[in-house]
KOLGU-4560 file (N, C-alpha, C; in nm, 3 decimals, padded with zeros to 5 digits):
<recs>
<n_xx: 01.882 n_yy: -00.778 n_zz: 00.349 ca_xx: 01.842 ca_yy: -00.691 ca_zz: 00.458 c_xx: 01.691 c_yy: -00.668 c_zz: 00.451 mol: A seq: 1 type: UNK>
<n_xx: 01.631 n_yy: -00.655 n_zz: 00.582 ca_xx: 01.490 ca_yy: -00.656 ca_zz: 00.565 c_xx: 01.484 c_yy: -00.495 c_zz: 00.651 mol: A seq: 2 type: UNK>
<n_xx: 01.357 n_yy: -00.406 n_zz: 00.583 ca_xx: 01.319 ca_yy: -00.327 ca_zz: 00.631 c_xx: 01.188 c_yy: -00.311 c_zz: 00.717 mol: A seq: 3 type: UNK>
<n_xx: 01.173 n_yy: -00.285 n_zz: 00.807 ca_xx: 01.022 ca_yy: -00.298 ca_zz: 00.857 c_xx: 00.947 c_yy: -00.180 c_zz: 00.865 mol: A seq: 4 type: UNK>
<n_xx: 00.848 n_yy: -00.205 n_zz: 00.745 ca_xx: 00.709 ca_yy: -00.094 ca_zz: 00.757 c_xx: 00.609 c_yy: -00.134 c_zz: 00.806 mol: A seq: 5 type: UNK>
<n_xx: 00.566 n_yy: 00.034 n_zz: 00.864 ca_xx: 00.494 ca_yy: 00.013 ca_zz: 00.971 c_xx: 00.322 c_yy: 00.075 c_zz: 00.891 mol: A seq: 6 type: UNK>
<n_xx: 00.208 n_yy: -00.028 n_zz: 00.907 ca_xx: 00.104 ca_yy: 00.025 ca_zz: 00.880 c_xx: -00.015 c_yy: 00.057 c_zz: 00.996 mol: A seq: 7 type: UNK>
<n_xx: -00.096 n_yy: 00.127 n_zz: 00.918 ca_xx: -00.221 ca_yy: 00.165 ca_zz: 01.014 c_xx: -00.356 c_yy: 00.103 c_zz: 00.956 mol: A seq: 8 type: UNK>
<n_xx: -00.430 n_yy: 00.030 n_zz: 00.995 ca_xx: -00.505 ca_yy: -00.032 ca_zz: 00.930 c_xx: -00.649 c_yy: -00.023 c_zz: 01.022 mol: A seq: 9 type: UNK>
<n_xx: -00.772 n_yy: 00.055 n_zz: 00.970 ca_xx: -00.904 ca_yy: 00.052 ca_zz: 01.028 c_xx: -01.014 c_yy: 00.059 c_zz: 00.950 mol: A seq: 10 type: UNK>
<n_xx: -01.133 n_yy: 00.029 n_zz: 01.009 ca_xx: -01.247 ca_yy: 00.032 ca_zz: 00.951 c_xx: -01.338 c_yy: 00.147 c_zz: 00.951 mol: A seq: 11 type: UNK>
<n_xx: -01.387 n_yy: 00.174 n_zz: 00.806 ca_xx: -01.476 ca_yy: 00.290 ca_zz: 00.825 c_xx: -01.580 c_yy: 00.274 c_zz: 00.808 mol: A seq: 12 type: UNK>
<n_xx: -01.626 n_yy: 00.196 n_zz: 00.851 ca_xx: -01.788 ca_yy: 00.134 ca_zz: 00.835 c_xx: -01.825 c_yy: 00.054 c_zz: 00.706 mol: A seq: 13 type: UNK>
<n_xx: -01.760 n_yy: 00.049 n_zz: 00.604 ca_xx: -01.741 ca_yy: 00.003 ca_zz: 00.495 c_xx: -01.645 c_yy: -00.114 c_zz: 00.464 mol: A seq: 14 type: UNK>
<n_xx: -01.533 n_yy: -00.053 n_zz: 00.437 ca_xx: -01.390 ca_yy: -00.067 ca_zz: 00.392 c_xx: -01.305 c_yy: -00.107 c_zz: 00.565 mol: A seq: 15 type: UNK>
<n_xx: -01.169 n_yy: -00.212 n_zz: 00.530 ca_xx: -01.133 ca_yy: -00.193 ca_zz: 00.628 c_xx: -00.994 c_yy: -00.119 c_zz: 00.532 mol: A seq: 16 type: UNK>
<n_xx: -00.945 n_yy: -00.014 n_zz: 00.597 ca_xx: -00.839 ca_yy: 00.082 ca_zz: 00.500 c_xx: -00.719 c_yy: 00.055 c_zz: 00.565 mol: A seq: 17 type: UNK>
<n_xx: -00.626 n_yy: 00.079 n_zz: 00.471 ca_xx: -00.477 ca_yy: 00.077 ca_zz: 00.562 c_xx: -00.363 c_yy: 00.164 c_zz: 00.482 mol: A seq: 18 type: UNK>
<n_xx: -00.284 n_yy: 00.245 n_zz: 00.525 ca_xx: -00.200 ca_yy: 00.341 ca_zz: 00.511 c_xx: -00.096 c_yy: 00.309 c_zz: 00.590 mol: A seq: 19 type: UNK>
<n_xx: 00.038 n_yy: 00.356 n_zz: 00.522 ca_xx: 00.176 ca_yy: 00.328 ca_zz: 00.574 c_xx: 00.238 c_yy: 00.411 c_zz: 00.658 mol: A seq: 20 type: UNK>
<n_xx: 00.293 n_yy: 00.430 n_zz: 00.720 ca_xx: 00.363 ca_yy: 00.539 ca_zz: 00.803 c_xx: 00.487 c_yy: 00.537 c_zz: 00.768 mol: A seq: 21 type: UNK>
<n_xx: 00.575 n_yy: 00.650 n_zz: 00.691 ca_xx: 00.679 ca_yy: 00.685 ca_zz: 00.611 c_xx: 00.691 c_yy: 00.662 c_zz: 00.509 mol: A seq: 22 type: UNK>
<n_xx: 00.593 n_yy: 00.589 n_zz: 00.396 ca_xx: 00.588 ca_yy: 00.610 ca_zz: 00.269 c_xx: 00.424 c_yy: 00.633 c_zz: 00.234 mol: A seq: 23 type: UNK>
<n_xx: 00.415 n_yy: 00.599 n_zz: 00.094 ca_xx: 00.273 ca_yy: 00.683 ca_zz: 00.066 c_xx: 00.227 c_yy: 00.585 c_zz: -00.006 mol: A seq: 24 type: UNK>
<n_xx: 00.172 n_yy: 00.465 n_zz: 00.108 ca_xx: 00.069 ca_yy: 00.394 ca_zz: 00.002 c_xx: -00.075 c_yy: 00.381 c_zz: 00.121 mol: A seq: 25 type: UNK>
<n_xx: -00.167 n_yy: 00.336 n_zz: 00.009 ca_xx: -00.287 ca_yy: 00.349 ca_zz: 00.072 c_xx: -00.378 c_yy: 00.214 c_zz: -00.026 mol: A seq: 26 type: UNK>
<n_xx: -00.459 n_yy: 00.169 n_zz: 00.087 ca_xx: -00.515 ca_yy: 00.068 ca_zz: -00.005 c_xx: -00.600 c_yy: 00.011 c_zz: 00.113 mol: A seq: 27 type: UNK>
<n_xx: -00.731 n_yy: -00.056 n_zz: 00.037 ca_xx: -00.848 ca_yy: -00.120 ca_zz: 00.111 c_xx: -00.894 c_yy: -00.239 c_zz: 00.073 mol: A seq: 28 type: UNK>
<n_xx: -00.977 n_yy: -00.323 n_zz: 00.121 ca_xx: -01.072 ca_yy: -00.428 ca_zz: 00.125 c_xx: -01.193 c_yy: -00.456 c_zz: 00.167 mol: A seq: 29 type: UNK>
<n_xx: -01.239 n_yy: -00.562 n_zz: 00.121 ca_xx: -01.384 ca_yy: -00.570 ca_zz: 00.204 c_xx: -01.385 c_yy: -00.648 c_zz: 00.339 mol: A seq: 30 type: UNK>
<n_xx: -01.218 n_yy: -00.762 n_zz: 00.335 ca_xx: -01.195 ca_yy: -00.787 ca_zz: 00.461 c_xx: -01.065 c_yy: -00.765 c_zz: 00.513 mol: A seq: 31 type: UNK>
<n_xx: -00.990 n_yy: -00.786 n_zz: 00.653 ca_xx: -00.869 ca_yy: -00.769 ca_zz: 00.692 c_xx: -00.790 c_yy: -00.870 c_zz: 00.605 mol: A seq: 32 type: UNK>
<n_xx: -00.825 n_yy: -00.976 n_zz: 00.586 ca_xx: -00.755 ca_yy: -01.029 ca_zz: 00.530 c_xx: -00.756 c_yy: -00.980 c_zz: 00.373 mol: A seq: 33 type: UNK>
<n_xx: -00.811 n_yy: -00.957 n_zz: 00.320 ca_xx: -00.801 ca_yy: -00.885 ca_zz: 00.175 c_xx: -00.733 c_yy: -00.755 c_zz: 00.180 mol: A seq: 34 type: UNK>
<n_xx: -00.716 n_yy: -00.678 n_zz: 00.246 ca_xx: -00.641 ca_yy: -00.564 ca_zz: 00.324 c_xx: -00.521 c_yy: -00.591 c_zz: 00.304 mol: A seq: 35 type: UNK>
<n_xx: -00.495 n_yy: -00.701 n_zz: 00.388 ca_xx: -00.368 ca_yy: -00.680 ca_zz: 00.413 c_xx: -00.307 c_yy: -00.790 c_zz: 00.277 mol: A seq: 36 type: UNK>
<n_xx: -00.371 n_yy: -00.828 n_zz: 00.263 ca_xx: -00.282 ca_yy: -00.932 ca_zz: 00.103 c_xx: -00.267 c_yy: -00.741 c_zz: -00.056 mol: A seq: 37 type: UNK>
<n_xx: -00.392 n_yy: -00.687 n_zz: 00.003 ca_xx: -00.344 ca_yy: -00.579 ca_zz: -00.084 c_xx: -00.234 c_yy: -00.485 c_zz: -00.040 mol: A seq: 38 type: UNK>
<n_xx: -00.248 n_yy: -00.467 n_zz: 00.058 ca_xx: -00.108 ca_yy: -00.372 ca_zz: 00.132 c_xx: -00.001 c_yy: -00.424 c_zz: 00.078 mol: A seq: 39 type: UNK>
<n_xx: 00.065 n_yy: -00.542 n_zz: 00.080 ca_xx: 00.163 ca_yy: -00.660 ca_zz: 00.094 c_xx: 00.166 c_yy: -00.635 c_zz: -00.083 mol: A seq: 40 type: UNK>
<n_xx: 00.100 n_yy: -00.625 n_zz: -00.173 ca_xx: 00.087 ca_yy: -00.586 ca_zz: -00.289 c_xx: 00.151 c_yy: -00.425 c_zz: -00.354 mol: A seq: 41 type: UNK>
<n_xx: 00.082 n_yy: -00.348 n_zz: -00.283 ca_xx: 00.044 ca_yy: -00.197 ca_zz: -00.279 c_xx: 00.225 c_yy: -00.170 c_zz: -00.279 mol: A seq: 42 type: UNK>
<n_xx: 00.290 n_yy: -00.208 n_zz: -00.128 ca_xx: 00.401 ca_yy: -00.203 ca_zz: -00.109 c_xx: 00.519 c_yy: -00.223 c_zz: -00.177 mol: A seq: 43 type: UNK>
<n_xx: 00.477 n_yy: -00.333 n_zz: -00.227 ca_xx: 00.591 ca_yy: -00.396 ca_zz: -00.311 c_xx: 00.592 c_yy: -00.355 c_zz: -00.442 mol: A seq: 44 type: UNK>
<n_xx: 00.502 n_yy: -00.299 n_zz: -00.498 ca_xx: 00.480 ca_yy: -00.227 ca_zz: -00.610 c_xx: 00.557 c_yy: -00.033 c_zz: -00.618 mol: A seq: 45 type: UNK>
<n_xx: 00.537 n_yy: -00.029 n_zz: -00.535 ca_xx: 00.591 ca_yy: 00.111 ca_zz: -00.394 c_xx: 00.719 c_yy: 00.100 c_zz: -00.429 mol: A seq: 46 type: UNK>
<n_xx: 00.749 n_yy: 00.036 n_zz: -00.395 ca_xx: 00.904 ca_yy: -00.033 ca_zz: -00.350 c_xx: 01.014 c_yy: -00.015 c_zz: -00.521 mol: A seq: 47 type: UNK>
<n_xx: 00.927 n_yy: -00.100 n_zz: -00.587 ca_xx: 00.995 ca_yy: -00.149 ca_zz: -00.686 c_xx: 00.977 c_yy: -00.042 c_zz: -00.812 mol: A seq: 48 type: UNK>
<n_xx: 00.874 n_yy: 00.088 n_zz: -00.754 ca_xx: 00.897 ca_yy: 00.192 ca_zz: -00.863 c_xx: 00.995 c_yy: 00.283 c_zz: -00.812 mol: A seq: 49 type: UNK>
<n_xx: 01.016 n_yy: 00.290 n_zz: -00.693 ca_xx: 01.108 ca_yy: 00.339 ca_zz: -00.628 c_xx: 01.298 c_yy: 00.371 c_zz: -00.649 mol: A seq: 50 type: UNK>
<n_xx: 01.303 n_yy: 00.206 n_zz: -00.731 ca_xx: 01.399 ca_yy: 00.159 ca_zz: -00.718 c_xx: 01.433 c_yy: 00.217 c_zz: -00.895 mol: A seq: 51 type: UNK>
<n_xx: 01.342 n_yy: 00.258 n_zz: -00.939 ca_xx: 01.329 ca_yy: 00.330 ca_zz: -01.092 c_xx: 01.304 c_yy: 00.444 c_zz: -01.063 mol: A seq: 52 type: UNK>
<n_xx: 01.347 n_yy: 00.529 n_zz: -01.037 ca_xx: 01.276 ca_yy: 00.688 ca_zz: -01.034 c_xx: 01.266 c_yy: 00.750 c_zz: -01.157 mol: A seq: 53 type: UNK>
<n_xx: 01.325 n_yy: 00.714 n_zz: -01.273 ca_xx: 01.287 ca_yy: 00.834 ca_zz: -01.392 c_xx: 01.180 c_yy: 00.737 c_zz: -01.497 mol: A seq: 54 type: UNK>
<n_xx: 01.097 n_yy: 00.580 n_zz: -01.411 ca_xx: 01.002 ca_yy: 00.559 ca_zz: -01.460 c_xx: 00.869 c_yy: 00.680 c_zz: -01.407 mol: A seq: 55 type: UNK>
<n_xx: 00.781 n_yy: 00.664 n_zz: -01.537 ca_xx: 00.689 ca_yy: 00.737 ca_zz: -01.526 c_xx: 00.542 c_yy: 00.727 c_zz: -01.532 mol: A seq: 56 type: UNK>
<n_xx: 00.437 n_yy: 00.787 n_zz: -01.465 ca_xx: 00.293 ca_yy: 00.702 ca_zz: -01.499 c_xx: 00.218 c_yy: 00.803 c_zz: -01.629 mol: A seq: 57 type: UNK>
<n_xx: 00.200 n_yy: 00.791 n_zz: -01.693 ca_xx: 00.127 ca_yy: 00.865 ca_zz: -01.771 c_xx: 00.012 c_yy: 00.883 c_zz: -01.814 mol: A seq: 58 type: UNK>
<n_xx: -00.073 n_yy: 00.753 n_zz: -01.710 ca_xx: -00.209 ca_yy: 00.728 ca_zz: -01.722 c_xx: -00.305 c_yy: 00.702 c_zz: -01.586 mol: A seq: 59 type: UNK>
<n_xx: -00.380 n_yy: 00.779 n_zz: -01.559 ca_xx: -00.435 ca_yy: 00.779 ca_zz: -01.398 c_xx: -00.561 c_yy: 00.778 c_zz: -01.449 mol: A seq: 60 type: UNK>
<n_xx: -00.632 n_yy: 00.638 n_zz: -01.321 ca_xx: -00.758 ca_yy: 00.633 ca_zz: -01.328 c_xx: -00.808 c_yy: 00.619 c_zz: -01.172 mol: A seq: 61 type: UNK>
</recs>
């Protein structure tokens, strides 16, 4: 079964940024195409801690 997420993806003069609509990832590039190969990343990483909930991060940078 496939789910379809939906992103928002723009430029802020810098960065082109992109954020998900109904989950909580966020992630940028220097081009759309680097954008979106990180989103496609970001997500699936999203996804697959998801699928673990009593994994934990214990280290933030």
């Amino acid at each position: 079964m496939h789910e379809i997420i939906k992103a928002e993806i723009y430029f802020d003069g810098e960065y082109y940024c992109a954020k998900t609509l109904g989950i909580d990832v966020f992630t940028q590039g220097k081009t759309l195409d680097e954008t979106i190969d990180n989103l496609k990343e970001a997500v699936a990483l999203h996804l697959d801690d998801s699928k673990n909930p009593d994994k934990q991060i214990d280290t933030f940078f």
